[in-house]
Every structure is written in structure tokens, then in C-alpha cells.
C-alpha positions as a printed Julia matrix, in Angstrom:
59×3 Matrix{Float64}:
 43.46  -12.18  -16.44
 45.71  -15.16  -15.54
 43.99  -18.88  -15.43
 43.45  -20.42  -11.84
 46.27  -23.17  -11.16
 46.71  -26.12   -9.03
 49.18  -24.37   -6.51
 46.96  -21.36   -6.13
 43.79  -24.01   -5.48
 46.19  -25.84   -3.16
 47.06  -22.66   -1.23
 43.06  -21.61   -0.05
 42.21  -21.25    3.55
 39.32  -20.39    5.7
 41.09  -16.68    5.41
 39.91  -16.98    1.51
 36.48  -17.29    2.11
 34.5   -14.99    0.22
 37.1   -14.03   -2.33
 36.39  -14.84   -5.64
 39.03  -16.4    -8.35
 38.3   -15.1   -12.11
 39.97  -16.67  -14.94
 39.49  -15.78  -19.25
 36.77  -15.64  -20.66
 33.74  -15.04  -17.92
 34.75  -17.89  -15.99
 34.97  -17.63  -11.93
 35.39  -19.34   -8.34
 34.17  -18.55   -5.42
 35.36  -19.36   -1.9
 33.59  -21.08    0.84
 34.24  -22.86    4.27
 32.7   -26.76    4.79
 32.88  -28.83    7.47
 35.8   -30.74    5.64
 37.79  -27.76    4.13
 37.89  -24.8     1.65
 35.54  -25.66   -1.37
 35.23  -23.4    -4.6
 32.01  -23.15   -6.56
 32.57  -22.43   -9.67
 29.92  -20.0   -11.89
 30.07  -18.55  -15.36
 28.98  -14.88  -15.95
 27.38  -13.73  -18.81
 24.92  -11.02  -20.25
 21.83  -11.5   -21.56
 19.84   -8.0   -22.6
 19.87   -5.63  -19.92
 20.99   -8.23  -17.27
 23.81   -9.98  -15.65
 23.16  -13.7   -15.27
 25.85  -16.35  -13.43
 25.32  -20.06  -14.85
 26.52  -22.19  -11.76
 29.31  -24.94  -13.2
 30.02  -27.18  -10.18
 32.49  -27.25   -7.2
């Protein structure tokens, strides 16, 4: 997996929405519409037991 860079951040549109970015190590983005633009919400995923849990890390 590649890392998530400025340009590509730069480049989201409404189109995006929905899609979501990964990057290393559990760490992911994913792609919403506001009122002021494209934002990115940023979650990490992890395991614990039989379960998947997301820890949410900010916009």
C-alpha cells in the first residue's frame, strides 16, 4: 500500500465520495461531501478477538 499525499488529497471531488483512501499500517480515509467541500475522516482499523473495530482519528 502506498501513503496518501498532498496532490492526491488536493485532487478529491464530490465524484470521491464514498471511496475510501488506505495507507500502511491499518490506517484509512474516508470520503464525504460538506456544505464547504470534500472532507476526509480519517479511522484506524484494528482487531480485537473475534472482531473488527475502527478507532475514529479526526478529519
Amino acid at each position: 500500500m502506498a501513503k496518501i499525499t498532498i496532490k492526491e488529497l488536493e485532487s478529491l471531488t464530490a465524484e470521491d465520495a464514498g471511496r475510501i483512501l488506505r495507507e500502511d499500517g491499518n490506517l484509512a480515509g474516508r470520503i464525504s461531501v460538506r456544505k464547504d467541500g470534500v472532507s476526509l475522516s480519517f479511522f484506524y482499523r484494528y482487531r480485537w478477538g473475534e472482531q473488527n473495530k475502527e478507532y475514529a482519528c479526526g478529519t
